[in-house]
C-alpha positions in Angstrom: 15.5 8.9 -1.5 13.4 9.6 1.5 15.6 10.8 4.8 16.1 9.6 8.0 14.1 12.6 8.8 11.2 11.2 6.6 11.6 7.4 7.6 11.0 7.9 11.1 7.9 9.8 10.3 6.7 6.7 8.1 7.0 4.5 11.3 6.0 7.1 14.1 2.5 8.5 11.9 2.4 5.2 9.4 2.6 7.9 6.4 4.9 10.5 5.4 4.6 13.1 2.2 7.5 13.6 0.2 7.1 17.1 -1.6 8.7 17.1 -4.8 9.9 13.6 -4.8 9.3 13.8 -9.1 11.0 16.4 -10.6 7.8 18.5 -12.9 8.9 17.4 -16.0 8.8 13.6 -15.3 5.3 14.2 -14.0 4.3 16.1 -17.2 5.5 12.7 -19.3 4.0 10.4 -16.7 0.9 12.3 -16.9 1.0 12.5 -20.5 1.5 9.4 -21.4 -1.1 7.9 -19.0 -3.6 10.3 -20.1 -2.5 9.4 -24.2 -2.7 5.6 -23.2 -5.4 4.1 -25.3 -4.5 0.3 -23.7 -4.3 2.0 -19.6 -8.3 3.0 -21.2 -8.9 -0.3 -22.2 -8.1 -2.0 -19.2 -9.9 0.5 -16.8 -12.7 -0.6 -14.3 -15.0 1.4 -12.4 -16.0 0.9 -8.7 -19.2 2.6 -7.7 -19.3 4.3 -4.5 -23.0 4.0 -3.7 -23.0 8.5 -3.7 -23.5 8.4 -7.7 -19.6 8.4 -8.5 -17.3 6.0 -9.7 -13.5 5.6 -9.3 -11.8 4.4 -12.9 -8.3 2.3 -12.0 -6.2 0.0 -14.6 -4.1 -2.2 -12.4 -0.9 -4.5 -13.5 1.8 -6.8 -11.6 5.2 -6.6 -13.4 5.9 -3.6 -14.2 8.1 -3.7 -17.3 10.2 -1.1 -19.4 7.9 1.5 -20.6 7.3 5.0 -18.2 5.4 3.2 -15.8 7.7 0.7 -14.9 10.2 3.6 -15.3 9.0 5.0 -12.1 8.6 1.9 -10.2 11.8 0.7 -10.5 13.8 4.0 -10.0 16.5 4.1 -7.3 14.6 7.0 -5.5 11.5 4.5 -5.1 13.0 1.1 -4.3 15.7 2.3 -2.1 13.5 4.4 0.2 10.7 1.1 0.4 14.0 -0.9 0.8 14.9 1.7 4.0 11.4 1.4 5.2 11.0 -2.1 5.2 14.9 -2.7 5.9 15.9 -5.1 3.2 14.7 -6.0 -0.4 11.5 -5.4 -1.8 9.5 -6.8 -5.4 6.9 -5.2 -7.0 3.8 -6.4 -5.8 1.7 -4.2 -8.1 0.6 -0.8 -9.6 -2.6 0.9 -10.2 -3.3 4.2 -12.1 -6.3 6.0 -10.2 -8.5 8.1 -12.9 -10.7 10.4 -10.4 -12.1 12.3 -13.2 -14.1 15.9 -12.3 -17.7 15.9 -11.4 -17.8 11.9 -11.6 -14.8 10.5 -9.7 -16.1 8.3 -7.0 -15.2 8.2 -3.3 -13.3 5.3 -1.3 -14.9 3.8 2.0 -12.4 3.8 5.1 -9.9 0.6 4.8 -6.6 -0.9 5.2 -4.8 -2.5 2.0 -3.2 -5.1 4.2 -7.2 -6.2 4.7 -7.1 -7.2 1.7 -4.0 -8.6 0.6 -4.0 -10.2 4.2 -6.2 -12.7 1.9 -3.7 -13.2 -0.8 -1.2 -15.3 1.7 0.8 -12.6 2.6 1.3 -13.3 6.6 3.1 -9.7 7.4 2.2 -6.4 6.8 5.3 -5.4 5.7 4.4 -3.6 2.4 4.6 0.0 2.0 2.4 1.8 -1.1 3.5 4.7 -2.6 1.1 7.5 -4.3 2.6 9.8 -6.2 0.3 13.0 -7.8 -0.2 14.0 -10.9 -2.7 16.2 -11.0 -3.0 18.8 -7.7 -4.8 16.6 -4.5 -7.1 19.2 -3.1 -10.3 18.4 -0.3 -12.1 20.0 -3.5 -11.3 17.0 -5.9 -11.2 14.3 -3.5 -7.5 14.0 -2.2 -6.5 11.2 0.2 -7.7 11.7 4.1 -5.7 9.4 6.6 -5.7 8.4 10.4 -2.1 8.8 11.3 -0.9 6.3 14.2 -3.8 4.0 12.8 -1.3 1.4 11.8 -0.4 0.7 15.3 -4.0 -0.8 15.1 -3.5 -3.8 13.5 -5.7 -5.3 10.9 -9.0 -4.6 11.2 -11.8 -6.9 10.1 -13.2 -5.5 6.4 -17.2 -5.8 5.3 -18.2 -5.8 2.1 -20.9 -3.0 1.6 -21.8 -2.6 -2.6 -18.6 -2.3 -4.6 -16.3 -1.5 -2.1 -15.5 -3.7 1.2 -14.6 -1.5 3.7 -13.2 -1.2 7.8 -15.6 -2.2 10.5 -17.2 1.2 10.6 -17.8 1.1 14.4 -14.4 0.6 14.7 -13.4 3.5 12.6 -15.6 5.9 14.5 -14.3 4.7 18.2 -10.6 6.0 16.1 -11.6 8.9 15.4 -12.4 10.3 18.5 -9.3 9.4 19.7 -7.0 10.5 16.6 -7.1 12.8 14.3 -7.8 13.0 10.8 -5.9 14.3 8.2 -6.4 15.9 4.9 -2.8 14.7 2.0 -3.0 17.9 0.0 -0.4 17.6 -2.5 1.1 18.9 -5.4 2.6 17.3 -8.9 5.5 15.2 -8.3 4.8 15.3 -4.3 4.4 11.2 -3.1 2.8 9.9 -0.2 4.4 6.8 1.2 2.0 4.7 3.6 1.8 1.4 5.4 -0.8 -1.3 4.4 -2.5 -1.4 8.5 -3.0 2.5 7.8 -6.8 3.9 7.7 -7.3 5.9 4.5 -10.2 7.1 2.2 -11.1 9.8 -0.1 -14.1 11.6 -1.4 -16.0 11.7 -4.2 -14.5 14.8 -6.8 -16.9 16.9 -7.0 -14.7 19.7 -8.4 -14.1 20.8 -12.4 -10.9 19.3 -11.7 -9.0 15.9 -12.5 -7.4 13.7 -9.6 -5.0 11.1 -11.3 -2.2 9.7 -9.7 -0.2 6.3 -10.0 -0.2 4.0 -6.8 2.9 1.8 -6.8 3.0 -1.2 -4.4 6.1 -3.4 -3.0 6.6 -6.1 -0.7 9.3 -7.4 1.1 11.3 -10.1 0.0 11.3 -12.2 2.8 7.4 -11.4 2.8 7.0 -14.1 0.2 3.3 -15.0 -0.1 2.8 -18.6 1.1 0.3 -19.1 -2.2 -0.2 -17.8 -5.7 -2.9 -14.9 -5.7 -3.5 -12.8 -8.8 -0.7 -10.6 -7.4 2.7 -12.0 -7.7 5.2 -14.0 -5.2 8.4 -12.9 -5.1 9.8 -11.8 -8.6 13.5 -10.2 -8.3 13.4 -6.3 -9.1 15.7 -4.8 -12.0 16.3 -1.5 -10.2 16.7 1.3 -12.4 19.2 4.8 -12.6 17.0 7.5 -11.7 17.7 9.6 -15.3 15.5 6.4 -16.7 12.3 8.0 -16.1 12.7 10.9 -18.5 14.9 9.2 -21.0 12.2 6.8 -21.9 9.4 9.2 -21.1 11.2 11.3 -24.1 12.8 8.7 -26.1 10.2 5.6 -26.2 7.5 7.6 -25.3 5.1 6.4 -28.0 5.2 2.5 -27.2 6.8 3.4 -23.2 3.4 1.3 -22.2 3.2 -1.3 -24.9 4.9 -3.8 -22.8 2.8 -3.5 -19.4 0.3 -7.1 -18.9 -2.7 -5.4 -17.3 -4.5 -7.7 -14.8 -7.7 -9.0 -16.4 -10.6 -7.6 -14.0 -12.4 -11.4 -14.7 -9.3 -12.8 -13.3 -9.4 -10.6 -10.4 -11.6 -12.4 -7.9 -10.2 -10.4 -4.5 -12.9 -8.0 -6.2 -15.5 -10.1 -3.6 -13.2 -8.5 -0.8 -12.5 -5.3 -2.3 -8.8 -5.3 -3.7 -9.0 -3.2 -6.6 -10.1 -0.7 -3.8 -7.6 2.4 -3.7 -7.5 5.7 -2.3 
């Protein structure tokens, strides 16, 4: 679980990195089985980024029994979303980001809360959690944040190509006044981050792969006052940490059989950028 330490850092900087938060070896079957997942393929979509790249994502609401549900519904991750946004939390969704070398796509400045604003969700209390699987280096395109931008507010998003993004104006007038950081990480490391934050990545122009799973919850009492193609409150079946490599070893050749991918023709937030993703 994340500490005290940690949780405070969440609500003073609206993001805090939690090295080594998955052990190596449940990263090597998470990374393995995503990258052996002919169905995660299947269901991938592409969002160009107008600089010749594109950013591959499969996306999904429930998130079942297999290795990716594994990880969502460990006791490390629900507890420490529980402890941010004090009380229970549902999976609201999770995405698998494919930033592949030479090709992977950048992501315009936003806000998720922007977008799921949209969905009837009337509070930002959400909190999205990245977690590496390959290295996240400036080289292949790792996530860059404004820390204290939370504190913002929602700011209006414009749709520009593919990608809807923050009132740019607005973005600029923040950064001269914060900072910008680079979220190098490492394997297993997990970045925990509030919807309101600014974020964005670059395009990968390295020889090197940038893939990481992007799990999403919101609160309970957050209920969305209408259906969206993400869910409304769905009780959570929260899981024994040891979970994640007993079925990444023991189930691993159906652990993502069960996962119902959202249908990218169903997905019409794609007019105000949802599927976009750092």
């Amino acid at each position: 679980m994340l500490t005290t330490d940690e949780i405070g850092q969440y609500h003073r900087d609206g993001f805090v990195i939690s090295r080594g938060f998955f052990a190596s070896d449940e990263i090597a079957l998470l990374g393995r089985a995503a990258r052996e997942d002919r169905e995660l393929d299947r269901h991938a979509f592409g969002r160009a980024d107008g600089e010749g790249g594109t950013v591959r994502l499969s996306l999904w609401n429930h998130p079942g029994d297999g290795i990716y549900g594994m990880v969502a519904r460990c006791e490390r991750m629900v507890r420490s979303a529980e402890a941010i946004l004090e009380g229970e939390v549902y999976h609201y969704h999770s995405k698998m980001i494919m930033k592949d070398p030479r090709v992977g796509g950048a992501w315009a400045w936003h806000q998720d809360y922007g977008y799921w604003y949209r969905n009837g969700v009337l509070w930002p209390l959400l909190v999205s959690v990245s977690i590496a699987i390959d290295p996240a280096t400036r080289e292949n395109g790792c996530l860059q944040v404004i820390p204290r931008s939370h504190e913002l507010g929602r700011i209006d998003h414009l749709q520009s190509g593919d990608q809807a993004g923050a009132d740019m104006e607005r973005v600029e007038a923040v950064l001269e006044r914060l900072p910008l950081v680079h979220c190098e990480m490492d394997p297993g490391d997990a970045i925990f981050f509030h919807p309101n934050l600014l974020h964005r990545s670059d395009m990968n122009r390295s020889e090197h792969p940038r893939w990481s799973m992007i799990c999403c919850y919101n609160a309970a009492r957050n209920d969305p006052y209408k259906d969206s193609h993400h869910p409304r409150y769905t009780p959570l079946e929260v899981v024994p940490d040891s979970r994640v490599r007993e079925v990444g070893v023991t189930r691993f050749a159906d652990s993502t059989s069960d996962v119902a991918w959202l249908d990218v023709r169903e997905d019409h937030s794609a007019e105000t950028g949802d599927r976009s993703s750092p």
